[in-house]
C-alpha positions as CSV (number, residue, x, y, z in Angstrom):
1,X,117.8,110.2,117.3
2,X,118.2,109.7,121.0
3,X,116.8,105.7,121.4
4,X,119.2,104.0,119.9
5,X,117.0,101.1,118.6
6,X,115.3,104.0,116.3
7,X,116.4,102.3,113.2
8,X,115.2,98.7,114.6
9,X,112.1,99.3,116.2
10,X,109.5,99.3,113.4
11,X,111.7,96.7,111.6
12,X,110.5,94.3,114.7
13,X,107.1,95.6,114.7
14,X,107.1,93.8,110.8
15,X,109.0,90.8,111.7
16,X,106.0,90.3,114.5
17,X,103.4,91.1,111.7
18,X,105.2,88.7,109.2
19,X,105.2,85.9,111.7
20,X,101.5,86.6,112.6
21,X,100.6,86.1,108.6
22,X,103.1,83.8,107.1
23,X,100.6,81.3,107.3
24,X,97.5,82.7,106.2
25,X,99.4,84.9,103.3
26,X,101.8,82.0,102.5
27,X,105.9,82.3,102.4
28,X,106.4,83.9,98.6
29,X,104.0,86.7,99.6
30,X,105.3,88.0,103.0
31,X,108.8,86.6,101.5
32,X,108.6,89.3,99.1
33,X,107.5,92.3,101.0
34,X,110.0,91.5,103.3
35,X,112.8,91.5,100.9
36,X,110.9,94.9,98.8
37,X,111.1,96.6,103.4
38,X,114.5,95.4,103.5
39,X,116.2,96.9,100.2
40,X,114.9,100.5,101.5
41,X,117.8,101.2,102.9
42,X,120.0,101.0,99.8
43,X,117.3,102.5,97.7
44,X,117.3,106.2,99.5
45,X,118.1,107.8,102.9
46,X,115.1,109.2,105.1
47,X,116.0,112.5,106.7
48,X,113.3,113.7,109.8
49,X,112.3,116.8,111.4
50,X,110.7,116.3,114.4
51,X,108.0,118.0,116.4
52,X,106.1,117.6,119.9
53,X,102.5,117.5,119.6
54,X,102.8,119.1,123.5
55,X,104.7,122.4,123.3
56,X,105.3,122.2,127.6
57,X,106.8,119.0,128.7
58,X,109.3,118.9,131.7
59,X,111.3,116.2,130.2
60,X,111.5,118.3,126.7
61,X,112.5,121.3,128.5
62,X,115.5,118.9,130.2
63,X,116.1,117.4,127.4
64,X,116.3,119.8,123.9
65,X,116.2,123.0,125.3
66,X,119.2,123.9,127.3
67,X,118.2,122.0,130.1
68,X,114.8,124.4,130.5
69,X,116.5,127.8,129.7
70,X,115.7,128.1,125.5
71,X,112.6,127.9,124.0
72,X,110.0,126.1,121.7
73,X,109.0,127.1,118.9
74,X,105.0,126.4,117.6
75,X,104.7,126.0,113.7
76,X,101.7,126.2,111.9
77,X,101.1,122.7,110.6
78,X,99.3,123.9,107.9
79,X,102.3,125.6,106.4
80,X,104.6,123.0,107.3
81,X,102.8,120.1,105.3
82,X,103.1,122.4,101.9
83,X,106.6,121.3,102.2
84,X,107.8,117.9,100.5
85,X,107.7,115.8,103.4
86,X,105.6,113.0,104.5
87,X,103.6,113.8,107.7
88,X,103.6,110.8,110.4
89,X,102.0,110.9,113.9
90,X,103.8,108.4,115.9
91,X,102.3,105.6,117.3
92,X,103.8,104.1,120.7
93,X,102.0,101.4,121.8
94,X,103.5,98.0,120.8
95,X,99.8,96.3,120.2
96,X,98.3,98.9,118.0
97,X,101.9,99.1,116.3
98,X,101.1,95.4,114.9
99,X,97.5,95.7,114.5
100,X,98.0,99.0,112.0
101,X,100.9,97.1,110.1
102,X,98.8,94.7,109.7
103,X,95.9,95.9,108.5
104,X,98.2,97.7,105.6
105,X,99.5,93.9,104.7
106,X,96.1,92.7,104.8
107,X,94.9,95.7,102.6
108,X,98.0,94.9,100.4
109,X,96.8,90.7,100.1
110,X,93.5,91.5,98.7
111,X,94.2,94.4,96.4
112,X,97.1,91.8,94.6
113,X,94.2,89.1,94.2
114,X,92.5,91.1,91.8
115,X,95.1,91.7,89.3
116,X,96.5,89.2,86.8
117,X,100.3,91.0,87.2
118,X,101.7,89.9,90.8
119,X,103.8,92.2,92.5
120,X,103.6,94.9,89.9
121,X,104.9,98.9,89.9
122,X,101.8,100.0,92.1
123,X,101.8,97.1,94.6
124,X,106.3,97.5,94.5
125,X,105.5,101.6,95.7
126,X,103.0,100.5,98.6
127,X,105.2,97.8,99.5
128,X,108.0,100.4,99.7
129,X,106.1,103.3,101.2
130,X,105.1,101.0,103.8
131,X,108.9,100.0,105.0
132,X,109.3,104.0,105.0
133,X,106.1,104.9,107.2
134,X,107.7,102.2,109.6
135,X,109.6,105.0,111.0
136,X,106.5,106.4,112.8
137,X,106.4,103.4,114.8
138,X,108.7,104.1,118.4
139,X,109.9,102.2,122.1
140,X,106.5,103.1,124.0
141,X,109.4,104.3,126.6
142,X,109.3,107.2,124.7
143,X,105.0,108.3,124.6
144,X,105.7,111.8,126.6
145,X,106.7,112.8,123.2
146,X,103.9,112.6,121.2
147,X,106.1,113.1,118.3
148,X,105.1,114.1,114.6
149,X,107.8,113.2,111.9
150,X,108.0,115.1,108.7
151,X,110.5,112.7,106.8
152,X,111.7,113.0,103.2
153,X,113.5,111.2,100.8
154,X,116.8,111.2,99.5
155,X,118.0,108.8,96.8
156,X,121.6,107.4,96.0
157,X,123.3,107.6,92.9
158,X,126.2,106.2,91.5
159,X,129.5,107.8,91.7
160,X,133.1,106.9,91.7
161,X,133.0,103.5,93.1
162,X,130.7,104.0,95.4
163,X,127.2,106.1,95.9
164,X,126.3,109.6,96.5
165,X,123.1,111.1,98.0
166,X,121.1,113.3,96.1
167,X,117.6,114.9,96.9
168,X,115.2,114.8,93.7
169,X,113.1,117.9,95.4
170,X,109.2,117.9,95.6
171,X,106.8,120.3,95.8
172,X,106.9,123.4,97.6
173,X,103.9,125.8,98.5
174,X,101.9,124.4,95.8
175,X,105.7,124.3,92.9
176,X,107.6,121.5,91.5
177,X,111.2,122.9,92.6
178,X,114.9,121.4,92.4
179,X,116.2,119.5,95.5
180,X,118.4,120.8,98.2
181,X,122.1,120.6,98.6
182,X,123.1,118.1,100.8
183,X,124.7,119.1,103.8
184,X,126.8,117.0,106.9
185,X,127.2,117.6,110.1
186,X,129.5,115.3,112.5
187,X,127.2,113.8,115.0
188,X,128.9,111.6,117.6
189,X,131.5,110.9,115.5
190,X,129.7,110.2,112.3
191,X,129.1,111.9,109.5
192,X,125.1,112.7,109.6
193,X,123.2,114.5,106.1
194,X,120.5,116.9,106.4
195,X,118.9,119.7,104.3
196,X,117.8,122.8,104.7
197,X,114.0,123.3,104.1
198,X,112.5,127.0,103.5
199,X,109.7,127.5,106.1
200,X,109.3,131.0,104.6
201,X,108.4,130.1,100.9
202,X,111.0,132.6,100.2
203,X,110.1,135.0,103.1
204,X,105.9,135.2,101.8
205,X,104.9,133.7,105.1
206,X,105.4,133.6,108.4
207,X,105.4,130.4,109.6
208,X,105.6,130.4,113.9
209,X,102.5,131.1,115.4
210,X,103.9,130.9,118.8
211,X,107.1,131.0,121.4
212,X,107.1,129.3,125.3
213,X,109.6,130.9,127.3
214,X,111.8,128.1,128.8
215,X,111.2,127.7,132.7
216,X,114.4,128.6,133.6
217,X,114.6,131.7,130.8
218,X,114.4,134.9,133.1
219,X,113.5,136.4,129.8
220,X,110.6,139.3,129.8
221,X,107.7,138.3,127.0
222,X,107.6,141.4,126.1
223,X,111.7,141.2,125.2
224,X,110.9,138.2,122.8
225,X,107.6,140.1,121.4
226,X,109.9,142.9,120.5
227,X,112.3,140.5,119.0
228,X,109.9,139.3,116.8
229,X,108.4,141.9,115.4
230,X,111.6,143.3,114.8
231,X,113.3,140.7,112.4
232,X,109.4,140.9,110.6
233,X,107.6,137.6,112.3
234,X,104.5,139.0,113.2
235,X,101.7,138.1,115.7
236,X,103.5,135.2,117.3
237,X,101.9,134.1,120.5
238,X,104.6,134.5,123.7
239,X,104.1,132.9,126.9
240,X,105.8,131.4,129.9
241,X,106.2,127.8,130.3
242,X,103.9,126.0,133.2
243,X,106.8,123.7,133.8
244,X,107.7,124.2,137.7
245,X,111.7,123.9,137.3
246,X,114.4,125.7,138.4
């Protein structure tokens, strides 16, 4: 992640929504879905692949794509959410931030006064969905973005004397399948897991629908068209950035 408040940000956004209802809700409830948003983090591991809903920012070119002289790469989002992920819009303004997180605690206060069970299996999964969705909440510093997360889920499981991470799978294209090895990478120092998702469904479907030539690429479209049709991804879009940078 480059901000490296990431992991805190929508943590704060709840602590401001828990101080907000404490006294309306009372201690015990926001007591529990605090402690429900808190034991996430030793429950499973969310990994994230992130896109720009903006294919031809400056600061993107600057910033992921060899300083303006690579590429982006459009996906079909329609392909991309038959994956198992979760798909989150970001949302960068502080206010609404609060407002939205609280209208899912709200939601969550009167759905529990009609059952006789408190805090039961279904109201435990919202709880816990909600701490997980907190990661589409990010540093407004950061709005040029206008990020999409796909995130998914990987559990820990005992082993040794310690835990592993293991990826239950999902479904994929419309198929229950196994989950993916997991993978490391050393990232600053620390060892960082990932997995490898299948864009392709097993090379059915082409999933780009498009390619913007970096500002700084001296690359001729009809080079990367070539390309493309080549390795078998057909009719993909090619154009030149807008971006004045050199």
């Amino acid at each position: 992640m480059n901000d490296y408040m990431e992991v805190h940000w929508g943590y704060m956004i709840w602590e401001k929504v828990a101080n907000n209802l404490i006294e309306e809700f009372g201690f015990e409830f926001i007591d529990y879905i605090d402690q429900r948003i808190s034991s996430n983090g030793i429950r499973g591991l969310i990994v994230a692949s992130c896109f720009s809903k903006n294919g031809d920012v400056l600061s993107q070119w600057r910033g992921y794509a060899d300083d303006g002289k690579g590429y982006v790469i459009g996906f079909k989002a329609t392909e991309l959410l038959k994956l198992p992920i979760r798909a989150l819009e970001v949302l960068y303004n502080e206010k609404k931030q609060v407002e939205e997180v609280q209208k899912v605690v709200r939601a969550l206060y009167e759905a529990e006064k009609t059952v006789e069970k408190k805090f039961g299996p279904d109201f435990n999964t919202l709880v816990h969905l909600l701490g997980y969705d907190l990661a589409a909440l990010k540093n407004p510093a950061f709005i040029e973005e206008k990020e999409i997360r796909l995130i998914h889920l990987l559990d820990f499981k005992k082993s040794g004397k310690f835990l592993k991470l293991n990826d239950h799978g999902g479904v994929y294209f419309g198929e229950q399948r196994l989950g993916e090895k997991i993978q490391f990478r050393i990232k600053q120092d620390i060892p960082t897991p990932f997995i490898e998702l299948d864009f392709t469904n097993n090379n059915k479907i082409n999933p780009i629908a498009e390619v913007i030539i970096g500002p700084k690429n001296p690359v001729k479209k009809t080079a990367i068209s070539i390309f493309m049709e080549t390795i078998g991804l057909s009719n993909v879009t090619i154009s030149n950035s807008k971006a004045s940078y050199q």
